[in-house]
C-alpha positions as CSV (number, residue, x, y, z in Angstrom):
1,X,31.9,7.7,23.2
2,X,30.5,11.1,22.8
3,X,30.5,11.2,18.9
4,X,29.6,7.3,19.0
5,X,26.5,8.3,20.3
6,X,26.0,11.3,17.8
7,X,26.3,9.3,15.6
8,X,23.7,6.8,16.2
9,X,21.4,9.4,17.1
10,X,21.5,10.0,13.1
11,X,21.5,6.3,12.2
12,X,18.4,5.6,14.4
13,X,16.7,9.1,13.3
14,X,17.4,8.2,9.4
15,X,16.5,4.2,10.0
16,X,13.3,4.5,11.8
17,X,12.0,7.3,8.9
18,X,13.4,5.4,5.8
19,X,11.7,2.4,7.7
20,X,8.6,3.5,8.2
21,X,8.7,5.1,4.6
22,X,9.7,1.4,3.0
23,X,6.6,-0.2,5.5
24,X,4.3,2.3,4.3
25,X,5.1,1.2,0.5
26,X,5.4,-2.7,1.3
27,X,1.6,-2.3,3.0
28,X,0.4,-0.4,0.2
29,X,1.6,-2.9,-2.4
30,X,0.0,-5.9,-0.1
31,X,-3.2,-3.9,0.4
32,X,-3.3,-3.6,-3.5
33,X,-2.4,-7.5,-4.1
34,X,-5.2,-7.8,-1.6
35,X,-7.8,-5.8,-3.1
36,X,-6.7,-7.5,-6.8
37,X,-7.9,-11.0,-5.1
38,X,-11.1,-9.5,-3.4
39,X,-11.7,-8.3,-7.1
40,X,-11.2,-11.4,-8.9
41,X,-13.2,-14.0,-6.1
42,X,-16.1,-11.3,-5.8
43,X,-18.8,-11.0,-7.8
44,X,-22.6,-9.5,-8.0
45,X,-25.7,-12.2,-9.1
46,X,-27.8,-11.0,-11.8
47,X,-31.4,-12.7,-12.4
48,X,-32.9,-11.5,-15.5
49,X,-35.6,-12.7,-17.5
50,X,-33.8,-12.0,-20.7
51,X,-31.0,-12.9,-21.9
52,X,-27.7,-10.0,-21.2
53,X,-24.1,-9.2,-22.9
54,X,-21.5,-7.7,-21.4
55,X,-21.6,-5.0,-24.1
56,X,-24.6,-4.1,-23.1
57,X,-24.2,-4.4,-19.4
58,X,-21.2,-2.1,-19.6
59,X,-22.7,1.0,-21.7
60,X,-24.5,1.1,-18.2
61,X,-22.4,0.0,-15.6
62,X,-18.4,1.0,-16.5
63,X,-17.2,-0.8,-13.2
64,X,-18.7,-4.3,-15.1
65,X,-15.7,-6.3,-16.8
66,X,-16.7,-9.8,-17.1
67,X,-20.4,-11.9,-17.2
68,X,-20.2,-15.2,-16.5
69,X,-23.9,-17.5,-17.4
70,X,-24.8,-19.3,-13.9
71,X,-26.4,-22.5,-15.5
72,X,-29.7,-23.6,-12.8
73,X,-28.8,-27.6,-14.1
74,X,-27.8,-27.8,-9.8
75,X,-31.2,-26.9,-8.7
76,X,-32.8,-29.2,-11.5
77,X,-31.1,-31.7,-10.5
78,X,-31.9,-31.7,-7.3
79,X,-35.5,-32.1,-8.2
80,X,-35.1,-34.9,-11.2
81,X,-36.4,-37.6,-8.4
82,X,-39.1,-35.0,-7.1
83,X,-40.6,-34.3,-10.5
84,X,-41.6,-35.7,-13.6
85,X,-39.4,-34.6,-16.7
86,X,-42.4,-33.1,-18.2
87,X,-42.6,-30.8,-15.5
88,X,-38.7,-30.5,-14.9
89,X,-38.4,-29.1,-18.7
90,X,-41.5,-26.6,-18.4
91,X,-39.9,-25.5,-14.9
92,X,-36.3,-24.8,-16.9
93,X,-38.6,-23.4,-19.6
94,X,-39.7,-21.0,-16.9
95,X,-36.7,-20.0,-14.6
96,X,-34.7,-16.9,-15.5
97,X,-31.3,-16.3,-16.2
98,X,-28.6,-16.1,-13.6
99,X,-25.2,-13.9,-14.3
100,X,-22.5,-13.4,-12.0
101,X,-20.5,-10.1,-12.7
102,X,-17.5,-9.4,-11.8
103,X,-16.0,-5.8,-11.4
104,X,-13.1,-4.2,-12.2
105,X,-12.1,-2.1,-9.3
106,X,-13.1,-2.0,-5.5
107,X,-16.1,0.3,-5.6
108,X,-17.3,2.4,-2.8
109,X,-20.5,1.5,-0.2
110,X,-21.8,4.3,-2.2
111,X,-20.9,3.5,-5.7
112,X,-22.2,0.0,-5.1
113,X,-25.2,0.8,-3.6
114,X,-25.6,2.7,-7.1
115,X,-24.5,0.2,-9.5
116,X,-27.3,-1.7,-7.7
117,X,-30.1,0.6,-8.7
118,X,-28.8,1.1,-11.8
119,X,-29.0,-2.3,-12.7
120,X,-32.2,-2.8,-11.1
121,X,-33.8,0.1,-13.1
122,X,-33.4,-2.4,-16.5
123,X,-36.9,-3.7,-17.3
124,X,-35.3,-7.6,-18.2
125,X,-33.4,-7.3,-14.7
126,X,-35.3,-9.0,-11.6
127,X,-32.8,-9.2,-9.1
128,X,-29.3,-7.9,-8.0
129,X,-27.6,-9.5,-5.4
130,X,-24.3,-7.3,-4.6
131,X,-23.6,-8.9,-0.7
132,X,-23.0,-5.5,0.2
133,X,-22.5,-6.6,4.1
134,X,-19.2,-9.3,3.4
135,X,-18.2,-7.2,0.5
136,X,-17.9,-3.9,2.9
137,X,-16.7,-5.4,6.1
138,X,-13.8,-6.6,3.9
139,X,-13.3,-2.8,2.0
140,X,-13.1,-0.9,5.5
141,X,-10.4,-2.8,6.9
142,X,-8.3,-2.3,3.9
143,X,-9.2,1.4,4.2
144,X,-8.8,2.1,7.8
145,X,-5.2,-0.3,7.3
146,X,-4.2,2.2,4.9
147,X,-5.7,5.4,6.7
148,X,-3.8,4.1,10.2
149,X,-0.3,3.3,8.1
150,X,-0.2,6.6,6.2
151,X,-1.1,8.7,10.0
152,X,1.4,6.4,11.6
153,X,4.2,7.1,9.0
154,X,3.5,10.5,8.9
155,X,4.2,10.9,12.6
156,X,7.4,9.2,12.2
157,X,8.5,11.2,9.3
158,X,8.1,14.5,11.1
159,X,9.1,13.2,14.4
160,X,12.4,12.0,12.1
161,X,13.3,14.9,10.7
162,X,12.8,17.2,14.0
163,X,15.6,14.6,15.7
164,X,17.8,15.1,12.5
165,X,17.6,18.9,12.6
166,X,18.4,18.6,15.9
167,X,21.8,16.5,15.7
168,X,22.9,18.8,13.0
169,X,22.8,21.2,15.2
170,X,24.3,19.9,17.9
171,X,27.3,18.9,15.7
172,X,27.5,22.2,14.2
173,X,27.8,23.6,17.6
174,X,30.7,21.3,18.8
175,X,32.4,22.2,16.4
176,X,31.7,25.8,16.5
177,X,35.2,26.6,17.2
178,X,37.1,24.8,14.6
179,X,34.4,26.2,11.8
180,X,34.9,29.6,12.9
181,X,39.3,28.9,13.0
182,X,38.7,27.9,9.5
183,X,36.7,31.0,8.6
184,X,39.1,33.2,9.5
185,X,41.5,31.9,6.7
186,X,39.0,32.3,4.4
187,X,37.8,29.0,4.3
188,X,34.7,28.4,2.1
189,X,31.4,27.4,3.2
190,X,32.1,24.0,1.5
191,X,35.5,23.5,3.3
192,X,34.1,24.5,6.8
193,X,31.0,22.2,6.1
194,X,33.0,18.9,4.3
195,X,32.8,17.3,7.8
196,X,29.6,17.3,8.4
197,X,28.6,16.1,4.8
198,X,31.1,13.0,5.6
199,X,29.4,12.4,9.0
200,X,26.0,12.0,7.2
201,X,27.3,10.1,4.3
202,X,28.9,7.1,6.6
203,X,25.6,6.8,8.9
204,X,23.6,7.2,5.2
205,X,25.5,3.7,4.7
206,X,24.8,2.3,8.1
207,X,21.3,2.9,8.4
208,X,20.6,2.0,4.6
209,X,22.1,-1.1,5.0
210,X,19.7,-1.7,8.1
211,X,16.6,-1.0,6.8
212,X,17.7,-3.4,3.9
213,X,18.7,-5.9,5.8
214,X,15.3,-5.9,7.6
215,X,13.4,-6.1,4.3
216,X,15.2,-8.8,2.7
217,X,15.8,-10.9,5.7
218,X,12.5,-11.2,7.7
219,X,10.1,-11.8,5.0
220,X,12.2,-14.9,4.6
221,X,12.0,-16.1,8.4
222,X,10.3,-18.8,8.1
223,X,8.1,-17.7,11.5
224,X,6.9,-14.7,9.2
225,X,6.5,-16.9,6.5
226,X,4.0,-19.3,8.0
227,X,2.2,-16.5,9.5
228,X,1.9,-14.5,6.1
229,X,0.8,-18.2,4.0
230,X,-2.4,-19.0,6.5
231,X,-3.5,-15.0,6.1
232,X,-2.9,-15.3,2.2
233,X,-1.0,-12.8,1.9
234,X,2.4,-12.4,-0.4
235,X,5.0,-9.6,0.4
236,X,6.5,-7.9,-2.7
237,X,9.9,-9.1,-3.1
238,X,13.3,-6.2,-2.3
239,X,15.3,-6.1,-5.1
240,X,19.1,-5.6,-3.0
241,X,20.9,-3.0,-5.9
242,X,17.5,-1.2,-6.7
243,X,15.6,-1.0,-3.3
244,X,18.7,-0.9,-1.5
245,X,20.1,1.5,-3.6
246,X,17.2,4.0,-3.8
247,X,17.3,4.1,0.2
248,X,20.7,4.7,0.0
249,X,20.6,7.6,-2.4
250,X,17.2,8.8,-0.7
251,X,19.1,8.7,3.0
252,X,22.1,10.3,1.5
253,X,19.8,13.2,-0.7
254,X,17.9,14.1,2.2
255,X,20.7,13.7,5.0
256,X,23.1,16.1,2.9
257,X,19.8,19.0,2.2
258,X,19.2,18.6,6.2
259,X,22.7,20.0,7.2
260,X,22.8,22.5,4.2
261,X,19.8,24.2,5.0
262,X,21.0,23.8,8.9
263,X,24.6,25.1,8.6
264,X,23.5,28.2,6.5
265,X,20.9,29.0,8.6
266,X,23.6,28.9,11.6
267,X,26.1,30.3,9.6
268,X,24.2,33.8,8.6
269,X,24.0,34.1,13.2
């Protein structure tokens, strides 16, 4: 019962890091998806007397990747019964040139605040509307969701690895007795530590298999799945052999370094 629970004390310690390790990268990748459809739905109005290129456009704002026309033939057609065609084609003589731009990456409050100004520092270039207010309320959440995520994981990682260190130790020291037996006939370090490197390779299986399990399994529950559809929001997809097998190497790597440094530290007492 006693090494049951010494057992899962490693499990649990190697699960909840490897977890929050493999939630940290999931978020990441969701927050990126995220910010790639912010990117392509968002986009700053231009109204310029003249007429602008994209070439042109870009030599002074990098960030710029695509100009789109806006043609005014809506607002002229909401006036057709309000005016005669006479005036209609003087007044679409008259109006300026609308552009929507779209960017390539999620600038900054600051950065967009300056591609404003530069912009509206172009003599042709009348008005810049950037919607810095929707644009920004929807920026900070995805900054403060990875801020909160990385600090959260963080925590976990260290709190982790204190537990591990801990139940290294505490197996090291029950079986003080036999390691010491086995040093007197000249065992190696290697033969008085195989034990422990077998403990940590089983519960390396047990709680890679967990965390796998979770990944795989939940995104397709279809509770989770209605949830993640109305938010718009798509969940990279675990690959069983690669992800599955990277935790497992990852667990077993930094399981097996854990009691190494441990037992030599214990051993040279």
């Amino acid at each position: 019962m006693k090494s049951l629970k010494n057992h899962l004390s490693v499990i649990l310690s190697l699960f909840v890091l490897f977890f929050s390790v493999e939630f940290s990268i999931t978020l990441h990748d969701v927050i990126q998806n995220q910010s790639k459809k912010l990117i392509s739905n968002y986009s700053i109005v231009i109204v310029s007397n003249k007429k602008l290129t994209l070439d042109n456009l870009k030599l002074k704002v990098k960030e710029i990747d695509f100009l789109k026309p806006i043609s005014p033939k809506n607002i002229l057609d909401r006036l057709k019964n309000d005016m005669s065609s006479k005036n209609l084609a003087l007044l679409q003589i008259a109006l300026p040139y609308f552009y929507s731009a779209k960017l390539n990456s999620l600038p900054s409050k600051i950065r967009l605040s300056d591609i404003k100004k530069t912009l509206m520092s172009q003599k042709e270039i009348t008005k810049v509307e950037v919607f810095t207010k929707t644009y920004q309320n929807i920026f900070q959440i995805f900054q403060i969701l990875q801020i909160v995520t990385y600090v959260f994981s963080v925590i976990i990682v260290v709190i982790s690895i204190l537990l591990l260190f801990k139940q290294i130790r505490i197996w090291i020291l029950e079986h003080e007795e036999k390691i010491k037996i086995m040093g007197y006939f000249g065992a190696t370090y290697w033969m008085k530590s195989t034990f422990l490197y077998k403990l940590v390779f089983v519960d390396s299986i047990f709680s890679s298999i967990l965390v796998t399990l979770i990944f795989v399994f939940l995104p397709n529950n279809s509770y989770v799945e209605n949830k993640l559809s109305n938010l718009d929001i798509l969940l990279p997809q675990f690959n069983i052999l690669k992800d599955g097998g990277m935790l497992f190497v990852s667990s077993l790597i930094f399981s097996m370094l854990i009691v190494t440094i441990v037992s030599r530290k214990m051993s040279r007492k």
